[in-house]
Structure formats: structure tokens, C-alpha cells
PyMOL commands that place a pseudoatom at each C-alpha (Angstrom):
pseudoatom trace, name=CA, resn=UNK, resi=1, chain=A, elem=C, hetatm=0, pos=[0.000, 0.000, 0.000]
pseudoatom trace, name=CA, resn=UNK, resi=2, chain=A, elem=C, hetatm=0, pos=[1.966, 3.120, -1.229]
pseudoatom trace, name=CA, resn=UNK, resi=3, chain=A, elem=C, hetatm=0, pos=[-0.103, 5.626, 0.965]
pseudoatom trace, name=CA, resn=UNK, resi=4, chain=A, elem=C, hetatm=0, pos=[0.768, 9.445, 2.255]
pseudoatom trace, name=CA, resn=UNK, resi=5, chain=A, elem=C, hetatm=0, pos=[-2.434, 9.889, 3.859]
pseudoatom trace, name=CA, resn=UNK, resi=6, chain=A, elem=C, hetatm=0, pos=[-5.536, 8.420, 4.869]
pseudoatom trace, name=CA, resn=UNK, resi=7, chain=A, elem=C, hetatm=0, pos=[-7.537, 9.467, 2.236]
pseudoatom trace, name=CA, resn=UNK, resi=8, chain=A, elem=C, hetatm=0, pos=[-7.870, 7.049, -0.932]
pseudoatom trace, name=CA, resn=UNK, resi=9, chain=A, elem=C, hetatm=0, pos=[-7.176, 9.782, -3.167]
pseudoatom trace, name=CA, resn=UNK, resi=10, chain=A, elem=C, hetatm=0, pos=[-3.387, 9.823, -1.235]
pseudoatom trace, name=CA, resn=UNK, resi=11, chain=A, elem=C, hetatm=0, pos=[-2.558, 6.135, -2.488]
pseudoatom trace, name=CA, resn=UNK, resi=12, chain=A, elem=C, hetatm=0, pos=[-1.128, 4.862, -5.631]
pseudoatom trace, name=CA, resn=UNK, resi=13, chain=A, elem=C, hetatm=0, pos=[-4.225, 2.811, -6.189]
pseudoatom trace, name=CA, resn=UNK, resi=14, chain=A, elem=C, hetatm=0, pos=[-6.334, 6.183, -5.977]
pseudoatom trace, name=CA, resn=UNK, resi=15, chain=A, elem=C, hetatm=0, pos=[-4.075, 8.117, -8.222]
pseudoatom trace, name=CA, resn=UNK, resi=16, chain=A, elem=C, hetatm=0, pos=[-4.716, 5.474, -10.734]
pseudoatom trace, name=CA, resn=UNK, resi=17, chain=A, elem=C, hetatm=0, pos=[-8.587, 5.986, -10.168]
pseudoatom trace, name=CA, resn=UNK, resi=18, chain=A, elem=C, hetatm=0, pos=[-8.032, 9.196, -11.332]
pseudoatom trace, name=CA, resn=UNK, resi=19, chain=A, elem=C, hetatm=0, pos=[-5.726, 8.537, -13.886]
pseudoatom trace, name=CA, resn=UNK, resi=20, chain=A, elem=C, hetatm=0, pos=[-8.026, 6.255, -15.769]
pseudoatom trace, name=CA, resn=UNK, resi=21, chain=A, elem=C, hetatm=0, pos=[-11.513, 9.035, -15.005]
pseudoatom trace, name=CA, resn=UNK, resi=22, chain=A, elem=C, hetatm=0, pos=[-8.882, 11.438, -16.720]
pseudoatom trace, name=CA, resn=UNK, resi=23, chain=A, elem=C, hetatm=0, pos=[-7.785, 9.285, -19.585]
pseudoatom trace, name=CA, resn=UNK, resi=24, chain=A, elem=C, hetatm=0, pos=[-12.175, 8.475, -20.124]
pseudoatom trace, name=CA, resn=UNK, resi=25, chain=A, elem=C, hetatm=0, pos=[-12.806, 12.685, -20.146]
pseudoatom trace, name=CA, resn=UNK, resi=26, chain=A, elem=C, hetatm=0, pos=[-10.061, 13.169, -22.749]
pseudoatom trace, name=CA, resn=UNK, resi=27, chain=A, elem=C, hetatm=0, pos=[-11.660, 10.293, -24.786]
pseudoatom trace, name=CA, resn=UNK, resi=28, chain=A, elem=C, hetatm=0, pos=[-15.284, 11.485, -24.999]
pseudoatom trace, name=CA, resn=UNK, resi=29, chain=A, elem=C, hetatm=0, pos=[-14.504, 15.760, -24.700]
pseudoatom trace, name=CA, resn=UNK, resi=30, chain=A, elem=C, hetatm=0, pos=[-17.605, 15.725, -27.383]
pseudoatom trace, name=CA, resn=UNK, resi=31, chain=A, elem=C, hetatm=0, pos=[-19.779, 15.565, -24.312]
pseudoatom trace, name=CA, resn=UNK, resi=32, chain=A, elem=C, hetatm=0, pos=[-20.987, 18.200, -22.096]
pseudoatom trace, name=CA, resn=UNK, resi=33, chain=A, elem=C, hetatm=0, pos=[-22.144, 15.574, -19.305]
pseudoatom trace, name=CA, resn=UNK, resi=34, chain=A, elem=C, hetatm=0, pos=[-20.475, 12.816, -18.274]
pseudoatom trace, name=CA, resn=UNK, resi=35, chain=A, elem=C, hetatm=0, pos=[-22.554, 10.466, -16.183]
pseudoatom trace, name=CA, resn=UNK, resi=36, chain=A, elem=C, hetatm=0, pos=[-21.656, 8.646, -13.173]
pseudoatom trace, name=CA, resn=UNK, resi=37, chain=A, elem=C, hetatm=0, pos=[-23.079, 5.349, -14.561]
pseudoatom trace, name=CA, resn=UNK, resi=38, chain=A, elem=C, hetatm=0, pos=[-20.466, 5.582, -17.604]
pseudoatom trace, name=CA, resn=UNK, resi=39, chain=A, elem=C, hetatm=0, pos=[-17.520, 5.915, -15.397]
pseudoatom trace, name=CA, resn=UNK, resi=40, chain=A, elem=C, hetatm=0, pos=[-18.946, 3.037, -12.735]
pseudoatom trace, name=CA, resn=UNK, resi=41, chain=A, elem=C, hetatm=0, pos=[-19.266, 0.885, -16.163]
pseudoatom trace, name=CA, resn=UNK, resi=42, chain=A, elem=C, hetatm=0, pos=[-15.743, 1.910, -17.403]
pseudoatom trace, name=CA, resn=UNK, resi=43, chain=A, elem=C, hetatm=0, pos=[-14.089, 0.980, -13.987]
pseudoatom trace, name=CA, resn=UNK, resi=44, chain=A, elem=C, hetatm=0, pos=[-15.442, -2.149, -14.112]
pseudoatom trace, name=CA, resn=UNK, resi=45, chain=A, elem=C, hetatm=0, pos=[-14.716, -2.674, -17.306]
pseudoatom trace, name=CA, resn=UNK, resi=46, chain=A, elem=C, hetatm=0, pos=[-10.799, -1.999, -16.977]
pseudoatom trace, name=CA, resn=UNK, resi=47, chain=A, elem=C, hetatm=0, pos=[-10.891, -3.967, -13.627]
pseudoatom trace, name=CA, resn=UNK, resi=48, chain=A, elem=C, hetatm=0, pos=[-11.246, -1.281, -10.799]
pseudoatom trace, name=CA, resn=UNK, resi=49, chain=A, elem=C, hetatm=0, pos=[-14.175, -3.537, -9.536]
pseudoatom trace, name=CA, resn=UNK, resi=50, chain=A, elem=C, hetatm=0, pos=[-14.723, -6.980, -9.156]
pseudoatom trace, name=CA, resn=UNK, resi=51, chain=A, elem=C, hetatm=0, pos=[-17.430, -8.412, -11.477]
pseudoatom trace, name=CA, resn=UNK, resi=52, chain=A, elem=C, hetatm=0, pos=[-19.895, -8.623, -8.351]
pseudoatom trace, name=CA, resn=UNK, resi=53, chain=A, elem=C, hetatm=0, pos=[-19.915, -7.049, -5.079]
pseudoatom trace, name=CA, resn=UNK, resi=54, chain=A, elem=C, hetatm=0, pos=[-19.247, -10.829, -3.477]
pseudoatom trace, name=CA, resn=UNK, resi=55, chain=A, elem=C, hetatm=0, pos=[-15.013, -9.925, -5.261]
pseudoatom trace, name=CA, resn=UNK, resi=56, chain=A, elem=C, hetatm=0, pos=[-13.498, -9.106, -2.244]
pseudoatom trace, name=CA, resn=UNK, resi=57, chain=A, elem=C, hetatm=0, pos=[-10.472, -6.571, -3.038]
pseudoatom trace, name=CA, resn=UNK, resi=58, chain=A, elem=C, hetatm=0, pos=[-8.118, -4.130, -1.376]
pseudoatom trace, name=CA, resn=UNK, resi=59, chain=A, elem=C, hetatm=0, pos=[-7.862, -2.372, -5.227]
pseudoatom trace, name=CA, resn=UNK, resi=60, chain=A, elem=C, hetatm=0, pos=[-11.537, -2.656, -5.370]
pseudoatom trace, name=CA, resn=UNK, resi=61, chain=A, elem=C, hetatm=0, pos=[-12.038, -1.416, -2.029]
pseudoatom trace, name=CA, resn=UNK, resi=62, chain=A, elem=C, hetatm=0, pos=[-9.854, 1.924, -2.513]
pseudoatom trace, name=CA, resn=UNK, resi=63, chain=A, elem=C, hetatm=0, pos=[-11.489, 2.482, -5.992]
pseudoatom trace, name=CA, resn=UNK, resi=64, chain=A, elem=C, hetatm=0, pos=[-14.788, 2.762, -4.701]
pseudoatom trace, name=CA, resn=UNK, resi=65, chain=A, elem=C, hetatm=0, pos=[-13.055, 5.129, -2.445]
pseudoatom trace, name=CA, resn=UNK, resi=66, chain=A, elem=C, hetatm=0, pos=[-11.381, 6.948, -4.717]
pseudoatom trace, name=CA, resn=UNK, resi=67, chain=A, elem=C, hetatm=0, pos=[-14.656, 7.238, -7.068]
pseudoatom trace, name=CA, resn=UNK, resi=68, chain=A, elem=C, hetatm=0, pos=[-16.633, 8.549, -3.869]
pseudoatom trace, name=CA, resn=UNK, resi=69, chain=A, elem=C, hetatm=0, pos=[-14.154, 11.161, -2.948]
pseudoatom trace, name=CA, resn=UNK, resi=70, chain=A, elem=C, hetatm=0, pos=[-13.956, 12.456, -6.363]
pseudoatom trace, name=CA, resn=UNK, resi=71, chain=A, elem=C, hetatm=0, pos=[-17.634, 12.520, -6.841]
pseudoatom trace, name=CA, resn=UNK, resi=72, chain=A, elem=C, hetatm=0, pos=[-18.093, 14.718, -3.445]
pseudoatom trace, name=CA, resn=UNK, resi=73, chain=A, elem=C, hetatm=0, pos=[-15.114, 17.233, -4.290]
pseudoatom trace, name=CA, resn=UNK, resi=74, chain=A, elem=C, hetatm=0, pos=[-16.783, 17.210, -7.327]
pseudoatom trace, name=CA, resn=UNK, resi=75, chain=A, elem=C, hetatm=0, pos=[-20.277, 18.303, -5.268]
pseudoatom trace, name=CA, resn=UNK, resi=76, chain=A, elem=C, hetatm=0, pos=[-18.516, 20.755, -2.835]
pseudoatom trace, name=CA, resn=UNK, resi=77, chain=A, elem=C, hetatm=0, pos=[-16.222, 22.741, -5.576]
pseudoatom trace, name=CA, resn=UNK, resi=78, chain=A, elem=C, hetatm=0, pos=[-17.347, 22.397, -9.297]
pseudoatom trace, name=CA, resn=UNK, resi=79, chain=A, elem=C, hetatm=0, pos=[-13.692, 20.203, -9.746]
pseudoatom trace, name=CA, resn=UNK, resi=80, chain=A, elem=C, hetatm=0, pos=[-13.568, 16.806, -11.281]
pseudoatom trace, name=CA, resn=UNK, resi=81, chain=A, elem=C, hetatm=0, pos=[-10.223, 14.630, -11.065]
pseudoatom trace, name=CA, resn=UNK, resi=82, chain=A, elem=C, hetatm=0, pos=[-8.612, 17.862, -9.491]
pseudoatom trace, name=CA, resn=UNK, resi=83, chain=A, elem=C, hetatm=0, pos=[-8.849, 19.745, -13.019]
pseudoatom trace, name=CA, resn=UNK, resi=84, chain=A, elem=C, hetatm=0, pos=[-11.192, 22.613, -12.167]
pseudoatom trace, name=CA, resn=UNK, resi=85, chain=A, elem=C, hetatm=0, pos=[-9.222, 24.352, -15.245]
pseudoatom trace, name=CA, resn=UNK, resi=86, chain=A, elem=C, hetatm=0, pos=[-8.798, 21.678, -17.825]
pseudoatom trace, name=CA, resn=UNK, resi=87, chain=A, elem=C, hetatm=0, pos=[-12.771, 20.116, -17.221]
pseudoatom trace, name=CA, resn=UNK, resi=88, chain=A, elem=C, hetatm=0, pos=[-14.953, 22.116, -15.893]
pseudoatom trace, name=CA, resn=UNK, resi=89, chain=A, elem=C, hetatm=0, pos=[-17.035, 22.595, -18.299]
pseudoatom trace, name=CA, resn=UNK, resi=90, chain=A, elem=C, hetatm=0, pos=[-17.972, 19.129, -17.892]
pseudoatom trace, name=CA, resn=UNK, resi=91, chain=A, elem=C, hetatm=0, pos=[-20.959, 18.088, -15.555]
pseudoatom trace, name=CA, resn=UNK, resi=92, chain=A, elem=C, hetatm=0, pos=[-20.976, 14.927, -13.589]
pseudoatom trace, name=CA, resn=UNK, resi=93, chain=A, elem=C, hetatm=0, pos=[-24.566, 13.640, -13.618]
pseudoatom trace, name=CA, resn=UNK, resi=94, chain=A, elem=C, hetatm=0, pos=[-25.268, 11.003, -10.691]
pseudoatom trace, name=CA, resn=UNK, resi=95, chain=A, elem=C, hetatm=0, pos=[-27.892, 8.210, -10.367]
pseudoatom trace, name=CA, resn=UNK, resi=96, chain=A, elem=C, hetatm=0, pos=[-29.213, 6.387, -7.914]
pseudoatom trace, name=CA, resn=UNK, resi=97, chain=A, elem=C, hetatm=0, pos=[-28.182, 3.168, -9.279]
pseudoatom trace, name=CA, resn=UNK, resi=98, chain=A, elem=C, hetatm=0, pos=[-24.576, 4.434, -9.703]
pseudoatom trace, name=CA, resn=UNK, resi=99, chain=A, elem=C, hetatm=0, pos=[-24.650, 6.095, -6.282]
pseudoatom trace, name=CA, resn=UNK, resi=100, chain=A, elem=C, hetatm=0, pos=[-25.650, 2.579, -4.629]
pseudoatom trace, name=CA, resn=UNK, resi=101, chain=A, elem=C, hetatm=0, pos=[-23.213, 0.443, -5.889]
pseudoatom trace, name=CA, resn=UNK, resi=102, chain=A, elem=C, hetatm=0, pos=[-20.375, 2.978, -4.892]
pseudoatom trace, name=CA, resn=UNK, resi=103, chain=A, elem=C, hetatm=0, pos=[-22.642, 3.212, -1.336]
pseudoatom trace, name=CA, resn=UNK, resi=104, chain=A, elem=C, hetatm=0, pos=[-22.731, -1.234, -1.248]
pseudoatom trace, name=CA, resn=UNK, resi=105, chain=A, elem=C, hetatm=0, pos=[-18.933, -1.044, -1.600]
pseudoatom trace, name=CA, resn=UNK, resi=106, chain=A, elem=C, hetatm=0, pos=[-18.399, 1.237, 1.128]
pseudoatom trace, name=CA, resn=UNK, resi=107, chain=A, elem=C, hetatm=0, pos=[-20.461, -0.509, 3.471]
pseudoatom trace, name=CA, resn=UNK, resi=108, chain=A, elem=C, hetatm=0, pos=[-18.674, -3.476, 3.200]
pseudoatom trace, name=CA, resn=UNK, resi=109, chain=A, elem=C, hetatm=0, pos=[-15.904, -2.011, 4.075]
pseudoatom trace, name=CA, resn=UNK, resi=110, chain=A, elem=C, hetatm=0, pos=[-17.373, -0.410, 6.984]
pseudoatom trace, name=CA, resn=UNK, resi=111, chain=A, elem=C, hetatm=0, pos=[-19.042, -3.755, 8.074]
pseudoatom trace, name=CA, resn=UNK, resi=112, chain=A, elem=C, hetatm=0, pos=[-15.752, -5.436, 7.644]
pseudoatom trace, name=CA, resn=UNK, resi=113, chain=A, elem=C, hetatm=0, pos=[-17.345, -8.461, 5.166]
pseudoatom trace, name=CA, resn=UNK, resi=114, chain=A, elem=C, hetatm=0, pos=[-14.376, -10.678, 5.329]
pseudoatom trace, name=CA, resn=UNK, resi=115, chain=A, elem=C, hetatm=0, pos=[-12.678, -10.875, 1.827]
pseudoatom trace, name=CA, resn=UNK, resi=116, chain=A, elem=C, hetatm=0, pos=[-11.909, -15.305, 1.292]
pseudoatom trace, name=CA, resn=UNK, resi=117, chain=A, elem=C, hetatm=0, pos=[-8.623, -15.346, 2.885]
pseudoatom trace, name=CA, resn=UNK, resi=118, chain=A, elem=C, hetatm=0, pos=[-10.898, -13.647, 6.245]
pseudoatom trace, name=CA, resn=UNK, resi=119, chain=A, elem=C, hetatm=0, pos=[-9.922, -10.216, 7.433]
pseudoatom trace, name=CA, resn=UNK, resi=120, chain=A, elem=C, hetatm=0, pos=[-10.851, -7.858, 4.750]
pseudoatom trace, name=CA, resn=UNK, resi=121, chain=A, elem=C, hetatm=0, pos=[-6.839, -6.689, 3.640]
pseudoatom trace, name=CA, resn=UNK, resi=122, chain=A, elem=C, hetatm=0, pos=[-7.851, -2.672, 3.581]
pseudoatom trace, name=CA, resn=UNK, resi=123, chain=A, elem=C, hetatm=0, pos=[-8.786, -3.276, 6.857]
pseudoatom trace, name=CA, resn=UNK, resi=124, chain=A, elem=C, hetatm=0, pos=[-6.696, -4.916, 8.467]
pseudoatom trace, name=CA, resn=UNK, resi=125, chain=A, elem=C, hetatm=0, pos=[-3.802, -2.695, 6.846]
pseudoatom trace, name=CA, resn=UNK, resi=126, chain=A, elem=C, hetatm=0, pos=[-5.421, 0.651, 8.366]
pseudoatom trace, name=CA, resn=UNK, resi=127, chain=A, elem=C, hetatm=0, pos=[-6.491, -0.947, 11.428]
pseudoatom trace, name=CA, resn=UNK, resi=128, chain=A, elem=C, hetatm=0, pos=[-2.121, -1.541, 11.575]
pseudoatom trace, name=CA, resn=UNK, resi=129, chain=A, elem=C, hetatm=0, pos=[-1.620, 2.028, 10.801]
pseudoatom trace, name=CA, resn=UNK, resi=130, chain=A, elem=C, hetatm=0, pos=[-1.628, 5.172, 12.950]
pseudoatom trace, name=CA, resn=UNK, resi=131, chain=A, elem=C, hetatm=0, pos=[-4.542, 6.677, 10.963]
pseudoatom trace, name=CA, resn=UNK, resi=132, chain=A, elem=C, hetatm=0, pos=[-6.744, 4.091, 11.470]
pseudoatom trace, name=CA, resn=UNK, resi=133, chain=A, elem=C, hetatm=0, pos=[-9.510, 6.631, 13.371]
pseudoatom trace, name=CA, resn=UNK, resi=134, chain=A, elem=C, hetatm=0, pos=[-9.036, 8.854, 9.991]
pseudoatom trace, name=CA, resn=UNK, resi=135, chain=A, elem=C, hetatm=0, pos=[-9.403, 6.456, 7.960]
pseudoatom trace, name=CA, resn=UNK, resi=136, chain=A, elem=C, hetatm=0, pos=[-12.444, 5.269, 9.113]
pseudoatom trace, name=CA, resn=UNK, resi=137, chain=A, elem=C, hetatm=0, pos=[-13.897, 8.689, 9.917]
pseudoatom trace, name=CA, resn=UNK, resi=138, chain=A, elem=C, hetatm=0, pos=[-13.193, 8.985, 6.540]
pseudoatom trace, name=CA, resn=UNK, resi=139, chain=A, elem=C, hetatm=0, pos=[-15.018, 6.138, 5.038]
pseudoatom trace, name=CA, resn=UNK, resi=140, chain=A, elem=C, hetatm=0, pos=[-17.646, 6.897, 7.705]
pseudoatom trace, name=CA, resn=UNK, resi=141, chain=A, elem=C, hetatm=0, pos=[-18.281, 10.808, 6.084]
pseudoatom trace, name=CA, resn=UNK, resi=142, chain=A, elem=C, hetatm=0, pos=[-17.727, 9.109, 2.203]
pseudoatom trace, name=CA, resn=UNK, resi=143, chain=A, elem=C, hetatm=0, pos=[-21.006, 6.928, 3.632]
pseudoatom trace, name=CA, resn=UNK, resi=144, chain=A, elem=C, hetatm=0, pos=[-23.051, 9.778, 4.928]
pseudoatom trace, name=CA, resn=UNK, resi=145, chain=A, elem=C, hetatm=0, pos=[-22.528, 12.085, 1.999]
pseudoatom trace, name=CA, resn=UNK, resi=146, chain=A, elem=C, hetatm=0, pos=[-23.353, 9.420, -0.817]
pseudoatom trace, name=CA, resn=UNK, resi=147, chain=A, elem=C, hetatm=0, pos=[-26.847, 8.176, 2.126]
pseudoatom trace, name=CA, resn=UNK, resi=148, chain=A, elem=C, hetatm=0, pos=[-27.294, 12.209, 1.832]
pseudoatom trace, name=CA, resn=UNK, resi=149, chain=A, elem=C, hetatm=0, pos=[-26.904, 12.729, -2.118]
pseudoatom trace, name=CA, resn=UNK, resi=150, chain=A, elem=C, hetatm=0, pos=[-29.255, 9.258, -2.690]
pseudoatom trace, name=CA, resn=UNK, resi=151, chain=A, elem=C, hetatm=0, pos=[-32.098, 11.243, -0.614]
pseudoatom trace, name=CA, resn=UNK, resi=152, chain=A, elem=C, hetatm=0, pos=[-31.714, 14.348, -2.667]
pseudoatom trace, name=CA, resn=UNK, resi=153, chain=A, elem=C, hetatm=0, pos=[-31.650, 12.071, -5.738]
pseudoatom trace, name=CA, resn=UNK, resi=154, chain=A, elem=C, hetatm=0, pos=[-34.705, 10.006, -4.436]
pseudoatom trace, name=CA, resn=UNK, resi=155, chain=A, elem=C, hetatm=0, pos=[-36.949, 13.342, -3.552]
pseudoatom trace, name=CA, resn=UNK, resi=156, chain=A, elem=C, hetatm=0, pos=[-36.031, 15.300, -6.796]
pseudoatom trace, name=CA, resn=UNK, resi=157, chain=A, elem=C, hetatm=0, pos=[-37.575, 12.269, -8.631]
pseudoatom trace, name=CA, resn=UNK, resi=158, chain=A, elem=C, hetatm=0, pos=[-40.525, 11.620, -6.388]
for i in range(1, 158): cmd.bond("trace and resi %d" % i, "trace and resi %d" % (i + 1))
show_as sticks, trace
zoom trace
């Protein structure tokens, strides 16, 4: 785990989140929007996720993250991958759908389901660190914002 912080977005695996969301905005600049259920569907396509929610991960686990860190700077300042400059003229649309998978993963995590070998590995490698209570406030606040955005979602369609 090549980590500086606690945050997923200060690992090696979540600079490569973002390097791949960067590398899928250059490839489709033709569009205004880019919608959160393309770029769950792209991760999984190029192996970010497991092909269910039962593949048990640490890359998996700091993807999902990643994507859920990006997604709420991406609420609180306009900025997507960090490029407020280079993309902002694109517009991240959300969905429920998209919003609950990212939401199932960080559960997990927060539940501790055991991955098959038993202790689930980004677990127990933060629960060996000296962030562990940031990292887990962390991935405690990543839950409540995506619960929070889900309601918005939910009442703006109801």
C-alpha cells in the first residue's frame, strides 16, 4: 500500500482511479455531461471492480473510495479529477443506481465483510496504521454524503 495519507485519493491505487476518469474525459470531450453510470461501467470494465460485489479486493475497495471522494469534491467545488481548469465545463450527472453500488462497496468495508482469505486486507492494513480513526472517519463521512446525495436524488424524482 503506497499511501501518504488516509484518504484514498493519497494512495497509488487512488491516483490510478483518477488517472483512468482522466484518460475516459479526454476520450469522450464531445460531451458536455459525463454520467456517473459511464464511469462506474468503465471501472469495471478496466478492472477497478470486481465483477460482483461478493469480489473481495483491497484495489476494489480503494477504488470505490477513490470514485466517492472524487464525486463529493466534485459536489462541494465544481472540480472533477482535481482539473477545475482543464474540465470544468464538464458536468458529472449522478444516479441512484450508480450512487448505490459505490454506497454497497463502502459498506462493506465499513461492516468489515471478510474478503476469502478472512480479514478484509484494507482493513486490516489501516487498522495496523496510525490513521486508522481517519481512515475510518473517513469512510464513515464518504457513507453519509453518498446516504445524503441518494435522498436528494430520491426526492427530486418523487
Amino acid at each position: 500500500m503506497g499511501a501518504w495519507g488516509y484518504k484514498a485519493l493519497e494512495s497509488d491505487e487512488g491516483l490510478d482511479v483518477v488517472g483512468m476518469l482522466r484518460d475516459y474525459i479526454e476520450h469522450h470531450q464531445e460531451s458536455k455531461y459525463v454520467p456517473l453510470s459511464n464511469i462506474v461501467q468503465e471501472m469495471k470494465s478496466k478492472g477497478f471492480f470486481g465483477e460482483t460485489l461478493d469480489d473481495i479486493d483491497f484495489f476494489y475497495d480503494v477504488s470505490a473510495m477513490a470514485c466517492a471522494e472524487l464525486y463529493i469534491d466534485y459536489l462541494d467545488s465544481g472540480e472533477f479529477c482535481g482539473h477545475k481548469n482543464v474540465h470544468s465545463q464538464k458536468q458529472l450527472l449522478a444516479d441512484e443506481d450508480s450512487l448505490a453500488f459505490i454506497l454497497k462497496y463502502l459498506k462493506d468495508i465499513k461492516n468489515e465483510i471478510p474478503d476469502q482469505y478472512g480479514e478484509r486486507e484494507i482493513i486490516e492494513l489501516w487498522r495496523e496504521s496510525g490513521d486508522w480513526l481517519e481512515w475510518s472517519s473517513n469512510l464513515a463521512y464518504l457513507i453519509q454524503r453518498i446516504e445524503l446525495d441518494i435522498s436528494r436524488l430520491q426526492q427530486m424524482g418523487g
